[in-house]
Backbone as a ProteinNet text record, in pm:
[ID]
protein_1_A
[PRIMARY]
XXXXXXXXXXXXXXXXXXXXXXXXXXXXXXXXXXXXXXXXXXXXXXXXXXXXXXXXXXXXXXXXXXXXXXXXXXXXXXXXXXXXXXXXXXXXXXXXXXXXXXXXXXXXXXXXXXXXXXXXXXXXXXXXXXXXXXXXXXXXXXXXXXXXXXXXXXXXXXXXXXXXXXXXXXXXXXXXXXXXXXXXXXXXXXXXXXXXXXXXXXXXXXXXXXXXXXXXXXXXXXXXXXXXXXXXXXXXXXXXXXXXXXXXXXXXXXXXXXXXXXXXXXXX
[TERTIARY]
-2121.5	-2058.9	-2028.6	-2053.7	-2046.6	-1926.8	-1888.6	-1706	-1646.2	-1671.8	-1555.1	-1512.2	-1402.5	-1336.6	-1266.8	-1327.2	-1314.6	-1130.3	-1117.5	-975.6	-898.9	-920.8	-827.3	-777.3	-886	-848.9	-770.8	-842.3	-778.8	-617.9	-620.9	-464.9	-369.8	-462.3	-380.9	-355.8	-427.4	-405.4	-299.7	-284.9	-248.7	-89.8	-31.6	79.2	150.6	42.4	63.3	102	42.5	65.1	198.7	226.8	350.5	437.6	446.6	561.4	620.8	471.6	482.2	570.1	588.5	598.9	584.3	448.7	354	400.4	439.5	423.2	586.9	689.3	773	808.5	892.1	939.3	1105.9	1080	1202.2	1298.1	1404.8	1490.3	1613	1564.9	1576.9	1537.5	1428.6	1281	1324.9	1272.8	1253.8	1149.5	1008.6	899.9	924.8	824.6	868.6	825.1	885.6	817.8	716.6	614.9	527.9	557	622.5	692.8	548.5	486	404	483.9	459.8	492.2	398	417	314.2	373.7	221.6	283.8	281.3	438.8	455.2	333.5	264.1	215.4	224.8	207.8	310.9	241.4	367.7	374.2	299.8	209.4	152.6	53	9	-91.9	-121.2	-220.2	-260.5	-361.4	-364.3	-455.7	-589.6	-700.4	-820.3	-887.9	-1007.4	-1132	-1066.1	-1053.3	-965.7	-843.2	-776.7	-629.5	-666.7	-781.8	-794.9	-856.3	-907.9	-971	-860.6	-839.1	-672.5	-599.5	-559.6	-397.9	-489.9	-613.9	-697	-700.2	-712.2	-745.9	-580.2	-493.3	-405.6	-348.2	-385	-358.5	-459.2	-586.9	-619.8	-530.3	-462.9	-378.4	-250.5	-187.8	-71.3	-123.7	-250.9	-254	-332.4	-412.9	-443.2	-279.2	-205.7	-97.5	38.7	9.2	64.5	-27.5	-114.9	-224	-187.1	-153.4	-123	24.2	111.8	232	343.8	336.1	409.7	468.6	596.7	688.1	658.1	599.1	530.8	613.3	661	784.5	646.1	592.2	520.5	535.7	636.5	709.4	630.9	673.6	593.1	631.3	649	674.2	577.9	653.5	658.6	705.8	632.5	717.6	692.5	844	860.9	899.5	954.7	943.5	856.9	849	727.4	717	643.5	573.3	457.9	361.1	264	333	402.6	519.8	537.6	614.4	705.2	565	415.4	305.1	235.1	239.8	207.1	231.5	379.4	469	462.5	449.2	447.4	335.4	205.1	124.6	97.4	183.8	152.6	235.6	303.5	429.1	431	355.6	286.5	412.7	526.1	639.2	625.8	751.6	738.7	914.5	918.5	1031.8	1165.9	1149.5	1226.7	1258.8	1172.8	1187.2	1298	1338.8	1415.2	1563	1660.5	1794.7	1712.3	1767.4	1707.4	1722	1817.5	1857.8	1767.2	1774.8	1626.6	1503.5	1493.1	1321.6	1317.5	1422.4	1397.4	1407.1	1447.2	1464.7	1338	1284.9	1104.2	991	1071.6	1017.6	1003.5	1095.4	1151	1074.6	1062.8	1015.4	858.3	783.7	657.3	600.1	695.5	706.9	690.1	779.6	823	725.8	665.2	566.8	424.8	406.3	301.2	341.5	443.9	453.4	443.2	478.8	449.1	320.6	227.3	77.9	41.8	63.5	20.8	76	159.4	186.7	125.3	82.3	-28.6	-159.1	-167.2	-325.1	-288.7	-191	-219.7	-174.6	-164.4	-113	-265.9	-320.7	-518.1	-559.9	-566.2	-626.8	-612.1	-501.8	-472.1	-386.5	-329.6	-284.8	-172.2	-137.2	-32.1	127.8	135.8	281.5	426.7	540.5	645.3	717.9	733.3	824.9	960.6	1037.2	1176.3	1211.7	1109.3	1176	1120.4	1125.2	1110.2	1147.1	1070.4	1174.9	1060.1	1135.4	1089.1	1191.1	1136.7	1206.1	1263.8	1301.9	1420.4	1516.9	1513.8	1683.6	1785.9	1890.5	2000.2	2023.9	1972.6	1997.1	1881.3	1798.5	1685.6	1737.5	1807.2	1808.7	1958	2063	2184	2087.3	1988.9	1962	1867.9	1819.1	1749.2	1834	1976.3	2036.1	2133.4	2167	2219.9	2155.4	1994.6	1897.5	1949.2	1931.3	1883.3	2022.1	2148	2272	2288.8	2212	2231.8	2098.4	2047.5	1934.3	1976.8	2065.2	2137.2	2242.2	2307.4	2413.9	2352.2	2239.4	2140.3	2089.9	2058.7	2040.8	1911.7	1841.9	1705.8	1635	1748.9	1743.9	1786.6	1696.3	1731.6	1693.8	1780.6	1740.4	1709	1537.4	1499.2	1393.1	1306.4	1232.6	1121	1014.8	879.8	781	648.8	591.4	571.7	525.8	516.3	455.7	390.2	275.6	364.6	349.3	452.5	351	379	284.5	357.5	313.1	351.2	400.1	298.5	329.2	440.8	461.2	557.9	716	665.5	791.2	861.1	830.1	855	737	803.5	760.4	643.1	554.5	479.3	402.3	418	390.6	276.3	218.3	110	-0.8	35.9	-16.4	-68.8	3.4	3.7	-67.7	-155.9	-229.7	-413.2	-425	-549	-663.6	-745.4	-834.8	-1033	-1044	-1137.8	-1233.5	-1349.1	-1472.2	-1512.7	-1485	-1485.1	-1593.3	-1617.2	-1686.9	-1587.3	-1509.9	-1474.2	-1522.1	-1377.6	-1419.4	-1350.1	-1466.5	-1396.5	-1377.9	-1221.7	-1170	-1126.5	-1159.3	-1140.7	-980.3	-930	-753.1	-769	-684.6	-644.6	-523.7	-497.5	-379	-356	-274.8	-210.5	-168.6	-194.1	-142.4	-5.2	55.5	222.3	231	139.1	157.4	13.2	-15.4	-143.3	-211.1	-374.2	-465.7	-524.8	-629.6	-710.8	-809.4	-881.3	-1017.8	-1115.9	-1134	-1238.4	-1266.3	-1198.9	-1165.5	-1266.5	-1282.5	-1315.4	-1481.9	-1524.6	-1657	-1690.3	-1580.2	-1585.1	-1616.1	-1666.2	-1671.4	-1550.4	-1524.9	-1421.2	-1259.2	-1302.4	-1170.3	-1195.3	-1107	-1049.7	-977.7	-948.8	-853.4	-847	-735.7	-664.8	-577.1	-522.6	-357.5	-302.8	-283.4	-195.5	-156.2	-285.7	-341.5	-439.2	-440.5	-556.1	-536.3	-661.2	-625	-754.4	-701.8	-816.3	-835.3	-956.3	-1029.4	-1024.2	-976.1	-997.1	-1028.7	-1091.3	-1180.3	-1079.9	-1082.9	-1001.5	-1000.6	-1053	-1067.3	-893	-793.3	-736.2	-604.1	-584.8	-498.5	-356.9	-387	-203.3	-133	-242.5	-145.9	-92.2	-101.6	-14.6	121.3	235.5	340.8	397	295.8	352	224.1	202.7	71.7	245.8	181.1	226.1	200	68.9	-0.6	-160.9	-224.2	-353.7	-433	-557	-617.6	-756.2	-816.1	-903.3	-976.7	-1116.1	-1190.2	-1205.4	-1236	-1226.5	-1350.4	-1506.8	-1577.7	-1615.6	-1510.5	-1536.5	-1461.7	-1573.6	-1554	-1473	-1390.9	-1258.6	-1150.5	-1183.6	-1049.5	-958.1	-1023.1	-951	-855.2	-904.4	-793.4	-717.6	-749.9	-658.4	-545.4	-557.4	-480.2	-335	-227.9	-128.6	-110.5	-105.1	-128.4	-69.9	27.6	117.5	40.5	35.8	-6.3	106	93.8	180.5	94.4	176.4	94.2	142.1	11.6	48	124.9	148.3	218.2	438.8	381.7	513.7	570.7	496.1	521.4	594	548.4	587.4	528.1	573.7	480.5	470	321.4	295.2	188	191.8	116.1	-49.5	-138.6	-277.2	-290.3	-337.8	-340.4	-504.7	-529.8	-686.7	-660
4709.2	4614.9	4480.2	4413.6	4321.5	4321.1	4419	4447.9	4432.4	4401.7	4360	4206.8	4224.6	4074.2	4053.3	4015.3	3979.4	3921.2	3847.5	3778.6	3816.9	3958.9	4053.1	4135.5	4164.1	4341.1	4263.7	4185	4091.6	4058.8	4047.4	4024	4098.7	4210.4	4334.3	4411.9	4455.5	4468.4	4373.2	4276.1	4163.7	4192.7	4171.3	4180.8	4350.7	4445.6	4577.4	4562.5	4503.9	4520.2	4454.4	4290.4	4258.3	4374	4440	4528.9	4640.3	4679.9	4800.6	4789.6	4632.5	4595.8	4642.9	4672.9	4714.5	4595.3	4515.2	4371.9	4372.3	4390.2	4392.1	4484.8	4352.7	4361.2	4489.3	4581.1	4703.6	4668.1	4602.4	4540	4708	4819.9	4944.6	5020.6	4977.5	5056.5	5099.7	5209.9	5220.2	5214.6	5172	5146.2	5030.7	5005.9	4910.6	4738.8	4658.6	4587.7	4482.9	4440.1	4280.3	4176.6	4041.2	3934.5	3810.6	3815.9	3681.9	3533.2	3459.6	3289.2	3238.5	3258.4	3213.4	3038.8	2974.9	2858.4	2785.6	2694.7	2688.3	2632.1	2626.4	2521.1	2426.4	2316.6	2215.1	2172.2	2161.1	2107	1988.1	1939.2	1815.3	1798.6	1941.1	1961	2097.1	2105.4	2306.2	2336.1	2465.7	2477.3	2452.6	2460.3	2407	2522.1	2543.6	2618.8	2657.9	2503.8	2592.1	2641.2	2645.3	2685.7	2855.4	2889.7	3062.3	3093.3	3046.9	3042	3143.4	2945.4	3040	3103.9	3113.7	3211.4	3370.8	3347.4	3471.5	3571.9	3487.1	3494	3567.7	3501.1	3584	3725.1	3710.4	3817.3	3933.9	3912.1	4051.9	4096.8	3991.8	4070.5	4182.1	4043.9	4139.5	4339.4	4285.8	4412.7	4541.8	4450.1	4588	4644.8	4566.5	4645.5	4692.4	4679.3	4784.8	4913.7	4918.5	5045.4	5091.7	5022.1	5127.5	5150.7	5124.9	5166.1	5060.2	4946.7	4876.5	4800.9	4772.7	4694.4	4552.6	4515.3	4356.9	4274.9	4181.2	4076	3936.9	3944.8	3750.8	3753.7	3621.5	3556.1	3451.4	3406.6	3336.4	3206.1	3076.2	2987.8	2872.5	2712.2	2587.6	2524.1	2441	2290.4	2190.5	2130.9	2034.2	1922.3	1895.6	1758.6	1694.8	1554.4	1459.1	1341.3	1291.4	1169.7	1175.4	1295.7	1297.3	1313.1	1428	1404.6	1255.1	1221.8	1085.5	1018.8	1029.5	922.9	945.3	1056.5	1076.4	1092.4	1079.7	1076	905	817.8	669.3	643.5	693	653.7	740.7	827.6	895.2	817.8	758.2	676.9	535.7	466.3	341.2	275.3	293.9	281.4	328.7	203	262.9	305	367.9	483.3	295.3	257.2	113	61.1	108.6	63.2	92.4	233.1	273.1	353.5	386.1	475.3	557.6	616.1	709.9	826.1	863.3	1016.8	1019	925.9	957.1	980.6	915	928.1	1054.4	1145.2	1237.6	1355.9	1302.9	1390.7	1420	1262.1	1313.5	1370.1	1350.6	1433.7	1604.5	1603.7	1765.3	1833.5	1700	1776.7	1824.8	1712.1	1713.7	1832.7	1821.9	1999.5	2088.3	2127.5	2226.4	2274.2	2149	2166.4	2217.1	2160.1	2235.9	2358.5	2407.3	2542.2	2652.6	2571.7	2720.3	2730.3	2625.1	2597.1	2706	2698.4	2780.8	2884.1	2925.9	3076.8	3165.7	3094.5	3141.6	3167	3080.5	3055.1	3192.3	3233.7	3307.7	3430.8	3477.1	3595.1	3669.3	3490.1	3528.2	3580.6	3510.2	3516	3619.7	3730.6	3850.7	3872.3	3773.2	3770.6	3839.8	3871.1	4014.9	3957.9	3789.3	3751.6	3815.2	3847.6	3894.3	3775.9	3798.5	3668	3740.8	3851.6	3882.4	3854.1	3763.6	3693.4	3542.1	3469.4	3328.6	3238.7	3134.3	3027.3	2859.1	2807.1	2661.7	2520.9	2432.3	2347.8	2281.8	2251.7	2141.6	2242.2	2348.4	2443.7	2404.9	2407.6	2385.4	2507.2	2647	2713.7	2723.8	2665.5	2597.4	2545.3	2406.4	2299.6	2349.8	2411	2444.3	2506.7	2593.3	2703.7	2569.9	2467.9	2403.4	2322.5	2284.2	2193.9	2270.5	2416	2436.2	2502.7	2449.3	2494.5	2382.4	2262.2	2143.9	2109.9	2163.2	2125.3	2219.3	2380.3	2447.8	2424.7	2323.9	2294.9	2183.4	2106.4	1986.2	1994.4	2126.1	2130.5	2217	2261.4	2342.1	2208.8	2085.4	1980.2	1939.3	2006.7	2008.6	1903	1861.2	1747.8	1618.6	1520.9	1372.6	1296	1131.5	1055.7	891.8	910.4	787.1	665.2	587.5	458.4	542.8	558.2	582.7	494.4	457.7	428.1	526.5	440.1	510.6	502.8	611.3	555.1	534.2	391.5	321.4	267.8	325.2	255.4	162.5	20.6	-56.9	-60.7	68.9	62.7	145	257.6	336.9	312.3	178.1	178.2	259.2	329.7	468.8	516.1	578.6	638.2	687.7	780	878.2	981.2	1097	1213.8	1225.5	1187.5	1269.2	1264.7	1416.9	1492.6	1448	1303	1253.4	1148	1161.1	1010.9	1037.6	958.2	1009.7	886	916.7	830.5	825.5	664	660.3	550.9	598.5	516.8	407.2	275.6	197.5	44.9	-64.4	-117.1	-224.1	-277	-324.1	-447.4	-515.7	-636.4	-561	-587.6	-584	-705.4	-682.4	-823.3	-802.3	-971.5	-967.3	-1040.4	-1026.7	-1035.4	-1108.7	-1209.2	-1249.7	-1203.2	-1104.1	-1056.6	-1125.8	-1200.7	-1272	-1207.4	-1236.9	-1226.4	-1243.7	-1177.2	-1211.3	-1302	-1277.1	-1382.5	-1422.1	-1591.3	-1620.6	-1546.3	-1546.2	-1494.4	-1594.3	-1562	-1637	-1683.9	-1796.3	-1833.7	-1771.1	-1702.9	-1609.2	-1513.7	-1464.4	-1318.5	-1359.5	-1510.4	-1563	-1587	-1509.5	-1441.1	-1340.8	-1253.5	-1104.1	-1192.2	-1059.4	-1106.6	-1030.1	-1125.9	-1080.9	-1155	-1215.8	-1301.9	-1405.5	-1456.7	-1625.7	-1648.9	-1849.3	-1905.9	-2029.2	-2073.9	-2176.1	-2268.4	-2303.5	-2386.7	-2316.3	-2185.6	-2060.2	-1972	-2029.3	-1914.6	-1849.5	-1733.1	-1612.9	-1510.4	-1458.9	-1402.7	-1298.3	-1126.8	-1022.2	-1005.5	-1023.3	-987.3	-856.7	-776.1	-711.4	-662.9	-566.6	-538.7	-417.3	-448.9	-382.1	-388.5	-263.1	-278.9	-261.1	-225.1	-211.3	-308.2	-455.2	-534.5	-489.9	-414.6	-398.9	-303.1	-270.4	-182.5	-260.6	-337.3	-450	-436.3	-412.6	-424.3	-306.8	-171.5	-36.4	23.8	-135.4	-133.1	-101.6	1.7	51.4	12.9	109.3	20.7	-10.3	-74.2	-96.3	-11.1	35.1	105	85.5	59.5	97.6	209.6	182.2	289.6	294	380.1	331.2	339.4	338.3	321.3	130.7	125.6	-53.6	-141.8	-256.4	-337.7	-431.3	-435	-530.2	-379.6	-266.6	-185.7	-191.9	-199.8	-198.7	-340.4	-455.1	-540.4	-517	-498.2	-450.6	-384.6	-269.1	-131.6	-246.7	-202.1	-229.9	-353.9	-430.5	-581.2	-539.3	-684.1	-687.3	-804.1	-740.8	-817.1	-831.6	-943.2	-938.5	-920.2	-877	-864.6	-926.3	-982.9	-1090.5	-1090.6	-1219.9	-1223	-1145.2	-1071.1	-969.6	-989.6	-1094.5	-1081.2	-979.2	-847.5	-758.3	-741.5	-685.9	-660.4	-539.7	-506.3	-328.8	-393.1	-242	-268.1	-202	-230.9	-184	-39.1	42.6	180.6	242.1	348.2	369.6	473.6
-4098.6	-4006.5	-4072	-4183.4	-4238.5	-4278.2	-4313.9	-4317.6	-4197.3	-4126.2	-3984	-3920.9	-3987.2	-3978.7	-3809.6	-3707.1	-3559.3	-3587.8	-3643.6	-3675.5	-3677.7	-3794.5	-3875.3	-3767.8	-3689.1	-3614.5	-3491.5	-3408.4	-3307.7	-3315.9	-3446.4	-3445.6	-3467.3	-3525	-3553.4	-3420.7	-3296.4	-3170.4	-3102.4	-3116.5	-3055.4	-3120.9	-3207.1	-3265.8	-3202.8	-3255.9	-3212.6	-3034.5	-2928.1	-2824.3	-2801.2	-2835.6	-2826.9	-2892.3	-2971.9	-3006.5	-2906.2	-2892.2	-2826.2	-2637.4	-2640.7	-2506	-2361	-2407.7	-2244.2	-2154	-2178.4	-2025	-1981.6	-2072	-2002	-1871.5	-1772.3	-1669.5	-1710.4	-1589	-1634.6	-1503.6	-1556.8	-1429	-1423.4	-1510.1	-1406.3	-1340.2	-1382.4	-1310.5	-1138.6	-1074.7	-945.5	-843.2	-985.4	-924.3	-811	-720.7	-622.4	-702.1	-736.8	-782.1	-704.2	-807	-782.6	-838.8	-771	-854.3	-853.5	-926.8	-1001.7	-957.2	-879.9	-919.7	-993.3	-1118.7	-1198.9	-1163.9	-1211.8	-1218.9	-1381	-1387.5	-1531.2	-1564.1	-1720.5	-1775.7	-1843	-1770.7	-1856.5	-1974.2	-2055.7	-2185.4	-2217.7	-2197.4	-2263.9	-2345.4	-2372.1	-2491.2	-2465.1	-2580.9	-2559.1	-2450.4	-2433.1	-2304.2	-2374.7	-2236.5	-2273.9	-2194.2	-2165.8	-2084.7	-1942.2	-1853.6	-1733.4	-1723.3	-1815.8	-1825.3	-1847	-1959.6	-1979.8	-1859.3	-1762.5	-1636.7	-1568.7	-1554.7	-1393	-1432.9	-1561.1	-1604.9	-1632.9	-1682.2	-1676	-1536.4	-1441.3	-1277.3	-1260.7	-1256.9	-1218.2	-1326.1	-1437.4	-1503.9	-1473.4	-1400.5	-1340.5	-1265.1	-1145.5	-1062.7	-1113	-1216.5	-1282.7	-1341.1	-1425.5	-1453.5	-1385.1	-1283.3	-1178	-1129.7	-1084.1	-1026.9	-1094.6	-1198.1	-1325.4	-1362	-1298.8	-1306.1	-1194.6	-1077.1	-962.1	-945.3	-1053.8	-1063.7	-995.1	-959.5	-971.7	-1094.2	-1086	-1216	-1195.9	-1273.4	-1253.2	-1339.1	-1235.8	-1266.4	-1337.5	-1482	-1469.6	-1571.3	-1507.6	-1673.8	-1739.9	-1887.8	-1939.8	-1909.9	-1911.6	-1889.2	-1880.4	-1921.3	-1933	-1850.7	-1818.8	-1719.9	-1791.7	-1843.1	-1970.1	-1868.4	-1777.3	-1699.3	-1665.6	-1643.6	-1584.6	-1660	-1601.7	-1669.7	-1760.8	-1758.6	-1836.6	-1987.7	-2033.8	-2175.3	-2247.8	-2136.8	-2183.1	-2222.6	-2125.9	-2161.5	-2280.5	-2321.2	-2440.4	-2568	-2531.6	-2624.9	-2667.7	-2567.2	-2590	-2663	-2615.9	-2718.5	-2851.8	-2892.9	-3000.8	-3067	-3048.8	-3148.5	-3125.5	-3023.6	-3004.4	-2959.8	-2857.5	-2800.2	-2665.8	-2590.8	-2462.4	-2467	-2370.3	-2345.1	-2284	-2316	-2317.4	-2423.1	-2516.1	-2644.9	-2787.5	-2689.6	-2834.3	-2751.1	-2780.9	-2679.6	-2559.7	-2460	-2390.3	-2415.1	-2501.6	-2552.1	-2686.8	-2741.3	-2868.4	-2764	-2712.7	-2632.2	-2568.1	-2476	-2434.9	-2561	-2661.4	-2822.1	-2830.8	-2884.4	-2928.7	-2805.3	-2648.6	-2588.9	-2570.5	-2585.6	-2626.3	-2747.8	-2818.2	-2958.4	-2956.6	-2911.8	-2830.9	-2750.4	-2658.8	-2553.3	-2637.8	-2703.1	-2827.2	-2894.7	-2956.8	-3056.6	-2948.9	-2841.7	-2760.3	-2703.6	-2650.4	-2614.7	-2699.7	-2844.4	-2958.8	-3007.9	-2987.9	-2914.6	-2862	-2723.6	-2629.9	-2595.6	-2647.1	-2647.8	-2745.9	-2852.2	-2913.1	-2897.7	-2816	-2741.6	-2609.8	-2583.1	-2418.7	-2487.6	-2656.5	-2682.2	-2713.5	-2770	-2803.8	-2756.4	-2624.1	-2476.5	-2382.9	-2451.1	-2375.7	-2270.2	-2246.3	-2115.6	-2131.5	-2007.9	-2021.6	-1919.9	-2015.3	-1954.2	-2021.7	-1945.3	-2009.2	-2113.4	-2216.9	-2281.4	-2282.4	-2205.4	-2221.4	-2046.9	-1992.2	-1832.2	-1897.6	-1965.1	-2040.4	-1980.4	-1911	-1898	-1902.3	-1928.7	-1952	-1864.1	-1813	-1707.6	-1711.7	-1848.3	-1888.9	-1978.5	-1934.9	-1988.5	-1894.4	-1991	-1874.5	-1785	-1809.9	-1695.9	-1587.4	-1614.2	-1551.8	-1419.3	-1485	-1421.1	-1347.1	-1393.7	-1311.6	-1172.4	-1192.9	-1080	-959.6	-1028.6	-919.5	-854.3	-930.9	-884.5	-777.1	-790.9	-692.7	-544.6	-600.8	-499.7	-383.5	-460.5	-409.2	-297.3	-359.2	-297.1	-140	-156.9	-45.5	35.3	-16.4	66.3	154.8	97.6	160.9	243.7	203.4	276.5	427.2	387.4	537.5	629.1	541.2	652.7	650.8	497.3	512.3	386.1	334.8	263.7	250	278	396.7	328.3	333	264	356.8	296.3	410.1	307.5	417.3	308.1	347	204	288.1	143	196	55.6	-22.8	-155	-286.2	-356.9	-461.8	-532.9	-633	-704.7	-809.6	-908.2	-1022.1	-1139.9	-1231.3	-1269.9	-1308.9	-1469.4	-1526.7	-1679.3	-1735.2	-1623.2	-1628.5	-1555	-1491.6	-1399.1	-1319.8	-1243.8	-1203.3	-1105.6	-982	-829.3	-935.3	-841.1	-897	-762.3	-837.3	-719.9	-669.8	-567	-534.1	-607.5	-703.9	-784.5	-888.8	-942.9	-1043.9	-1035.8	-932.3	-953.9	-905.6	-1034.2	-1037.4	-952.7	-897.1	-824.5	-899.5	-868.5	-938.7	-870.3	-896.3	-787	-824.1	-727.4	-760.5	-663.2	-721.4	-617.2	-608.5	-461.8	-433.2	-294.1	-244	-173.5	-14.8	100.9	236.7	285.1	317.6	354.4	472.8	542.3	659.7	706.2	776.6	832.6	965.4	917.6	1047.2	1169.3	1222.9	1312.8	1437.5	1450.9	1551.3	1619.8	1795.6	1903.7	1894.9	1927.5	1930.7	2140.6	2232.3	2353.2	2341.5	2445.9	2446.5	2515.5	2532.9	2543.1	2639.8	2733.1	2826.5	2749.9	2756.7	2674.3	2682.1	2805.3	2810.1	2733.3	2666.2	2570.6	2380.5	2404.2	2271.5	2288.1	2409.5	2392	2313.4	2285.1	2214.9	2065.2	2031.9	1808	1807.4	1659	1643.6	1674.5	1740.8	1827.6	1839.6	1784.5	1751.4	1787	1765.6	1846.4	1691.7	1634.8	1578	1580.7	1479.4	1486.1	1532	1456.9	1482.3	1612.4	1630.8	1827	1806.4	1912.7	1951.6	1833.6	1745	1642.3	1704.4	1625	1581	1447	1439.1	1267	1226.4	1149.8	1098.5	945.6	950.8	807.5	736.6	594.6	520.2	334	286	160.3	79	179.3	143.8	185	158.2	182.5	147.3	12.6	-14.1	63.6	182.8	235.4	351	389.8	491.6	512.4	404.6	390.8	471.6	462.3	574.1	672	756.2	848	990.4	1066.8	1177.8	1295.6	1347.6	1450.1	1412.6	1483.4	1503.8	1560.4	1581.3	1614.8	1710.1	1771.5	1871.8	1920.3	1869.2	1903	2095	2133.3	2298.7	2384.9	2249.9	2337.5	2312.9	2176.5	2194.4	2334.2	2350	2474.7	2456.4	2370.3	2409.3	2414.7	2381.3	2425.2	2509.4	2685	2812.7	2759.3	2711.5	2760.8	2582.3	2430.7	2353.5	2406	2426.8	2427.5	2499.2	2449	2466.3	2414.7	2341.8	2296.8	2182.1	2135.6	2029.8	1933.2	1778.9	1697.7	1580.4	1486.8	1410.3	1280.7	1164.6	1084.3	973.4	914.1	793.8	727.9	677.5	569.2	568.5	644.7	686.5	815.2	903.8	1044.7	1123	1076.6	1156.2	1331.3	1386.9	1552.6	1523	1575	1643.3	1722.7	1782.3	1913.3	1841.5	1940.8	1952.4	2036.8	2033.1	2073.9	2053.4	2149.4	2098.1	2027.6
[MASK]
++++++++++++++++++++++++++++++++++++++++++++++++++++++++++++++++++++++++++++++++++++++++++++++++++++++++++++++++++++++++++++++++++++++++++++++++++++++++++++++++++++++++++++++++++++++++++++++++++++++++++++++++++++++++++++++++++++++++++++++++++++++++++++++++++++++++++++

């Protein structure tokens, strides 16, 4: 056994199976097929521990149901768009995407992608996984992008694509919206601050028994507590719990809100 090189034989299977093309998808086949949405992996470096995880996880499925005789549609694929690319591309070259043409920058982005997908297709040929590379696709091809763009147009022309204001998660270093997905959250010790919200009509003096409620230059004000001030700018309404004892006379009461002098009302 000292003669057995793990490397040697591994790759010799491995090469042998791509040839033999057990994984391809038979677009004559009459088996009934199973179509995989794999999801791409994007390009921003090679996979790591949970990447052989989940792409492992669904490659049982693919190949149990190529044992029970279905034609299994799972293609290999990349998602080369985003912001994570471009961010790493900035600090591998110590430039921001402002710094140099925009068609060079999406160049050395491309190149970046590139150089990680031939990465990791190496890594998932290791890894066994049983994706088709003759259904291939990656997210910045132009036949990629023709097929989403004429997604996006019969999606619009159905009525189901609308254009309105909503907030946004906007990062300052990138200049640029950011998804959701893309933003990472982190525990922090912060300040609760208290708000002054103005009555939009006066108030009786009596009411400045309650905590909480004040009277100034300004007028009759409610205090409220909030770790989160910057969100003021897309504050809606106010809120009221309704077993608190200023509720009955809140509920329906117009406040304005700082700085923005917007009005909304109080509601429980």
């Amino acid at each position: 056994m000292s003669d057995y090189d793990q490397k040697a034989i591994e790759k010799k299977w491995q090469d042998a199976w791509q040839k033999m093309s057990f994984y391809h998808f038979d677009f004559d086949s009459d088996k009934p097929v199973y179509s995989i949405d794999v999801p791409p992996r994007y390009a921003s470096g090679p996979l790591h521990a949970g990447h052989a995880v989940h792409y492992t996880h669904i490659d049982f499925t693919a190949r149990y149901r190529r044992m029970r005789g279905y034609n299994v549609f799972f293609p290999l694929c990349f998602d080369v768009n985003g912001i994570p690319i471009e961010e790493r591309v900035e600090r591998e070259l110590n430039i921001t995407r402002k710094d140099i043409d925009r068609h060079e920058f999406i160049k050395k982005c491309s190149e970046f992608a590139e150089k990680n997908i031939k990465t990791m297709t190496e890594q998932f040929i290791r890894l066994g996984e049983s994706m088709d590379p003759t259904v291939y696709y990656q997210t910045n091809a132009e036949y990629y992008r023709r097929i989403t763009q004429i997604s996006f147009i019969e999606l619009y022309n159905k009525g189901y694509i609308y254009k309105g204001e909503f907030p946004v998660n906007w990062c300052p270093r990138c200049m640029t919206a950011m998804a959701d997905a893309e933003v990472t959250y982190a525990k922090r010790t912060t300040k609760l601050n208290t708000v002054k919200f103005y009555f939009t009509k006066d108030q009786p003096e009596q009411l400045l028994k309650y905590h909480g409620v004040g009277k100034d230059e300004k007028g009759f004000y409610v205090e409220i507590a909030t770790t989160r001030p910057e969100m003021l700018p897309v504050c809606q309404i106010v809120a009221v719990h309704p077993s608190d004892e200023r509720a009955p006379w809140l509920v329906g009461q117009t406040l304005r809100v700082p700085l923005f002098d917007k009005e909304v009302r109080i509601v429980e």
